[in-house]
N, C-alpha and C positions, 0 to 999 in steps of 0.2 A: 504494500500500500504506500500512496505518495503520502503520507500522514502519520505522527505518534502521538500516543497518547501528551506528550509533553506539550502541541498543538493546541493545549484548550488549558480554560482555566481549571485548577483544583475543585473537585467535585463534579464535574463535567461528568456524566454516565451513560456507559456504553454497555448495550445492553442486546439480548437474540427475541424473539418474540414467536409463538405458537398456539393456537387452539386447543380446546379441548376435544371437539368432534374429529377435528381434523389428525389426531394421534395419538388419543391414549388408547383406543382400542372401546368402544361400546360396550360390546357385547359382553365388558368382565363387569364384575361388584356389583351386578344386581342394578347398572341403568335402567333406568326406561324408556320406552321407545319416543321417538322423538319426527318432528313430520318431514324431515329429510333422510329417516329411514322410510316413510311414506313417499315421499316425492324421490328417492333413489329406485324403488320398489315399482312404479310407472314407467310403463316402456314410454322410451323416448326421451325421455329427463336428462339422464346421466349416463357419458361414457360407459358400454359394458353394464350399465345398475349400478354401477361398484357402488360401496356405501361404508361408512365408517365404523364396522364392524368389530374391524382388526385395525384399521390404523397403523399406526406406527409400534404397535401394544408397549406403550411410553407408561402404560396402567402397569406392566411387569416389569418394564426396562427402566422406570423414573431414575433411579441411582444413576446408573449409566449415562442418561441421556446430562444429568445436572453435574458428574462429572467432564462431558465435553464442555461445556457452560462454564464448568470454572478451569479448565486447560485452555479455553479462549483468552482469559484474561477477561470475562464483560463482568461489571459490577452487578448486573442486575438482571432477571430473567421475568420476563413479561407474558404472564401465562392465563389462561381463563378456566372459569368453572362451568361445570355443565350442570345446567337446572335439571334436566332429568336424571342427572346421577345422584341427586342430593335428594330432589323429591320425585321421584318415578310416575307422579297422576299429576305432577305441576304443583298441587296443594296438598296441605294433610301430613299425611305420615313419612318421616322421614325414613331415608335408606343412612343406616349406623353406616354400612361399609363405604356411601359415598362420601359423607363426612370426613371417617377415616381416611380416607385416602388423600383428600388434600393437607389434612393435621401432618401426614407424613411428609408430605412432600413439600411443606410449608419448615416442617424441621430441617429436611435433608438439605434443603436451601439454604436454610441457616447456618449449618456443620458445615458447610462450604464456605461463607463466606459471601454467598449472594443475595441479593436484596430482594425478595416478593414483590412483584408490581401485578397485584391481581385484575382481571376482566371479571366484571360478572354474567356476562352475553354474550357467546360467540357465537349466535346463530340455532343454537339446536334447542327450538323449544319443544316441551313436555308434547307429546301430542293428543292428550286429552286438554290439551290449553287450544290447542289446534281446533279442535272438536267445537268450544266454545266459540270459535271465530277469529282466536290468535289476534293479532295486532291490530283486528278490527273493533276487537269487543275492546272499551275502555275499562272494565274491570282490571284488564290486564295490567295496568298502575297498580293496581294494588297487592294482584298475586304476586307481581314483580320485587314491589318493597317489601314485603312478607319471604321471599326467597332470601333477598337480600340481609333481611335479619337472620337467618338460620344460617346460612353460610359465615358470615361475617362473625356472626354471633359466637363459634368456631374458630376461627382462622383469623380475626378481624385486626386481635392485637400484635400482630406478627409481621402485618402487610405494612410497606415500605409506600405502596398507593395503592387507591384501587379506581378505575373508574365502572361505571355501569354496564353502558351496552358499548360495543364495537361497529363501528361504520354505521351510523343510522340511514343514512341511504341505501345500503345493503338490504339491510336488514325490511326496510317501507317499497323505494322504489324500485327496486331490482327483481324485488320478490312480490310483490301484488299489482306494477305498472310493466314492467318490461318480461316475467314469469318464467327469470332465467335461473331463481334459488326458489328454492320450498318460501312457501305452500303455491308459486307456479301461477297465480295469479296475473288476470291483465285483466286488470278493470280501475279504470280512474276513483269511482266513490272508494274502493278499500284503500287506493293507495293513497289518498286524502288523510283517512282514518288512520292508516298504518303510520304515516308520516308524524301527526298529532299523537298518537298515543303513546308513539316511541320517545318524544321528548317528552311526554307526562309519565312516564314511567319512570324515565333517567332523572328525574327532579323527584318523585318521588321516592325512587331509591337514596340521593344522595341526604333526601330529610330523615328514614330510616338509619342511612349509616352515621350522620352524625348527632341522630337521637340515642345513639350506642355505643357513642366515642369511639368511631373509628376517624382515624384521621388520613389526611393527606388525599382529598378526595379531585378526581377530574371529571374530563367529558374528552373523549377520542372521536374524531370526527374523518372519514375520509374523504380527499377533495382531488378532483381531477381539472389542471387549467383547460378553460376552454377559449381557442381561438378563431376566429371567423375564419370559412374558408378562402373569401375573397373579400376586394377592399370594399362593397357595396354595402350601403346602408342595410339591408335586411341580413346579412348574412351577421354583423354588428348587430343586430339585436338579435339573431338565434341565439348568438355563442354567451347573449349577456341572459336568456332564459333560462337557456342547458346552468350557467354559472348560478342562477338564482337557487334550482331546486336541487341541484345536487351541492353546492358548497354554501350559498348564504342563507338558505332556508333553516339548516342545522344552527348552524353559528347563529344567527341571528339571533332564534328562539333561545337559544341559552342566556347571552350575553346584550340581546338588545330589546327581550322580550317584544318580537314582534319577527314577524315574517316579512320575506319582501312583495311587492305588488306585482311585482312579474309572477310569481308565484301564484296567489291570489286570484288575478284574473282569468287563469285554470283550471284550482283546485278549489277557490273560495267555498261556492256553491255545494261542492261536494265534505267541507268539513262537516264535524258533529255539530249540534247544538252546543252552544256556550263555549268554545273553543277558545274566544278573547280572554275569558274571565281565571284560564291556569296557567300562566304566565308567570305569576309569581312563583308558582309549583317549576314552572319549567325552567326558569332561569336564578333557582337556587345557586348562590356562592358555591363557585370551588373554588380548589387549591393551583389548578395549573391546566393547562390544556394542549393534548397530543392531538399532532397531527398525521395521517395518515397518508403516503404519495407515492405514486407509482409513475404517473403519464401523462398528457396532457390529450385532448381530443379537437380536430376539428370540424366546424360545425357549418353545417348550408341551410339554409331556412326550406320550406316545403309551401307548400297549398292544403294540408293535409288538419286534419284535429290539432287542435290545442296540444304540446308546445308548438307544431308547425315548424318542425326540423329534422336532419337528418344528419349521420355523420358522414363524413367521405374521410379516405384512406392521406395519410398524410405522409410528408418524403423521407420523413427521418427515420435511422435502423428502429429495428425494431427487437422485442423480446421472444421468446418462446409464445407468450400469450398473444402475439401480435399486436403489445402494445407500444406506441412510440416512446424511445429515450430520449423525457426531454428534462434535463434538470435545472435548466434556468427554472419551471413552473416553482420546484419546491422553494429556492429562494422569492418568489413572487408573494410564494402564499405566505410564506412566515413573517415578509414585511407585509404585509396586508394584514393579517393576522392580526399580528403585536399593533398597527395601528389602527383598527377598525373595529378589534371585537374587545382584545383580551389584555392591551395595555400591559400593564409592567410585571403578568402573571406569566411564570414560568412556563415558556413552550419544550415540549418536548417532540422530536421526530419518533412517532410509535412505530411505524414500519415505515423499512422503505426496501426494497431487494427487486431481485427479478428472478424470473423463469426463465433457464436456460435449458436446452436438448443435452443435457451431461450423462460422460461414458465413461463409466469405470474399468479402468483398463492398466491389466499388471499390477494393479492394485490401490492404483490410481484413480483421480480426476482434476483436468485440467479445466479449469474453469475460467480461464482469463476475462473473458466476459463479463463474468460477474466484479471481478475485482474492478475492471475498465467503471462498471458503473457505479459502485460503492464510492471509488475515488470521487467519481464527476460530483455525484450530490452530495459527498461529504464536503467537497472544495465551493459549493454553492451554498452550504449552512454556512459555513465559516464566512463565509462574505458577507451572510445576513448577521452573523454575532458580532465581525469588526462594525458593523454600520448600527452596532446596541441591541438589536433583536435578541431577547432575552432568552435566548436556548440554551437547555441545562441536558439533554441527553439525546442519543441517538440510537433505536434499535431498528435492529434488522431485522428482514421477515426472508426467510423462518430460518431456524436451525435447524431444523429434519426439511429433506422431501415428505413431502405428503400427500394427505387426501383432498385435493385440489376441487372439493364440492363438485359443480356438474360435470368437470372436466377430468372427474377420477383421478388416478394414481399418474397420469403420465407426465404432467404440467410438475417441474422440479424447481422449488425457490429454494430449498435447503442449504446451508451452508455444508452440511453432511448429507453424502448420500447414503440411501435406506434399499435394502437391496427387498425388495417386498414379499419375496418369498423365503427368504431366510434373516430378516430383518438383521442382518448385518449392519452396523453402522461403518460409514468409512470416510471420516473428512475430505473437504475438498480443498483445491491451490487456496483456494478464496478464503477457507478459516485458517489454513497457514498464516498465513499472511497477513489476517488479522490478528492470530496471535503475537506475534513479530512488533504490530505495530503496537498493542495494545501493553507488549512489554516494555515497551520503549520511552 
């Protein structure tokens, strides 16, 4: 890496970041089902069905996987809990072995030396929460905060941070407007609802976690820059639509209680009743706020429904997931950020990596690739922190290959590869090389 740890100021943390669905393996300790073993389970959904059954079984392997984590050199490990592993109906009766499992893996962190920076959502909800209507029914605030106190209420005083939910655009628009993640939906009134309950949930969660003295709370947002595809005025307000519901809709509602009007004149119609009036629920204080970034998108306006855009293919290389590598975006967003939403509150980069075709070979993997891109957006934070942008960490996504949601096992961010049928682990150039820097 062109960078060492000596690059940043003291306390600076650098950190790997990974799911729960995505690798501990499901099908151990008595989880329960969840609607993307429903929506993996649908022909047509997911690569093969595969589904996160086995994962990484990170459930057997945790020691192992938390000793690569501390031979890296990262201060901190960025991990989430799975609501149907803790409560198997969503509500009710707890599972003791889910519990357990994270108490352990909250200590083995510890005996290491690395910091807890727990997620409470990554995506796998209960699927009798599903049953209810999932991110449609507003109940779900409250099953949420109620989760939130059993795990926390566990594990709570040990976490180093914790934020709520992960990528609320994932989690609203992806999954109930575009019906690319479970529960698979395309229909504007859910993803209105989905949108709205997902930040009423995450304000209600953070009122529960610091009704129970947990500290050090966030909000993780992920944001994709959007650029017009041409210099015309309409192609200039697509890419400032696409920028409203996927990046300042989130933000917004946290830190400015309020949504923007490009938003609005879409989805308005289709919010719940009384929607103005949780606001204060949704834009509860935190402690800091992570940003999530991968690419940037460009955008052409359409003739077409509300937002009336489309993407087109843009020039620059690209990743495994055929997204474009653009890293000037992440410096863009984190001065926007710092001055627009979050002010003098500690940002953090929560993921950033890519998907590369890597081949383990002789016992190897060369991944130059990956490292090419680590440097670029590491060398793009840094020009946002000389210019005062208050950033205090940077993790990577992911430390395992994994289970890449509809896109199965082949899509590899790992910084270690996972050999899936013998779950081998086997570092890549790319955590060489991190370790290198990170000792330095």
């Amino acid at each position: 890496m062109n960078f060492s740890r000596s690059d940043f100021a003291e306390g600076f943390q650098f950190g790997a970041a990974t799911s729960s669905y995505q690798i501990e393996g499901h099908a151990f300790g008595g989880a329960g089902a969840t609607h993307w073993d429903n929506f993996a389970a649908t022909p047509g959904n997911v690569v093969r069905a595969e589904n996160g059954a086995r994962g990484c079984e990170h459930y057997l392997r945790y020691e192992e996987d938390l000793d690569l984590i501390a031979a890296a050199g990262f201060d901190c490990y960025r991990f989430s809990t799975s609501w149907a592993r803790v409560l198997p109906e969503g509500r009710g009766a707890v599972n003791q072995e889910g519990l357990d499992f994270y108490d352990r893996l909250t200590d083995a962190m510890l005996e290491r030396g690395i910091k807890p920076c727990a997620t409470l959502y990554h995506w796998e909800l209960p699927s009798p929460l599903a049953d209810l209507g999932g991110w449609r029914n507003r109940d779900i605030a409250g099953w949420f905060a109620d989760f939130a106190e059993v795990i926390m209420g566990r594990i709570g005083d040990r976490m180093h941070s914790v934020a709520p939910i992960n990528e609320p655009w994932c989690v609203s628009w992806l999954s109930h407007f575009m019906g690319h993640h479970a529960p698979g939906l395309r229909d504007i009134r859910a993803t209105a609802r989905a949108m709205h309950h997902v930040m009423l949930a995450h304000g209600r969660a953070i009122e529960a976690m610091r009704g129970i003295g947990v500290k050090n709370l966030g909000a993780v947002f992920n944001l994709e820059w959007a650029d017009p595809a041409d210099d015309s005025a309409e192609a200039r307000q697509a890419a400032d639509v696409y920028d409203a519901y996927y990046n300042r809709f989130f933000l917004g509602g946290v830190f400015k209680k309020a949504y923007p009007e490009e938003v609005l004149k879409g989805l308005g119609q289709h919010l719940p009743d009384g929607w103005q009036d949780d606001f204060d629920t949704i834009g509860a204080p935190v402690d800091w706020v992570g940003l999530n970034y991968y690419t940037r998108k460009l955008i052409a306006p359409n003739d077409g429904p509300w937002p009336h855009h489309h993407e087109v293919e843009g020039p620059l290389p690209k990743t495994q997931m055929e997204w474009e590598i653009y890293p000037e975006g992440l410096y863009k967003f984190l001065k926007r950020t710092a001055a627009e939403y979050s002010g003098d509150l500690p940002i953090y980069v929560t993921e950033n990596g890519m998907a590369n075709a890597d081949v383990l070979t002789d016992g190897a993997v060369e991944d130059a690739a990956r490292t090419d891109y680590v440097e670029r957006h590491v060398a793009e934070m840094r020009k946002a922190i000389s210019e005062g942008v208050p950033v205090n960490g940077y993790f990577l996504w992911s430390l395992l290959d994994n289970y890449e949601w509809a896109l199965g096992y082949e899509k590899r961010f790992g910084l270690v590869h996972v050999d899936f049928d013998t779950m081998k682990r086997t570092p890549k150039a790319s955590y060489h090389a991190l370790a290198k820097a990170l000792a330095t």
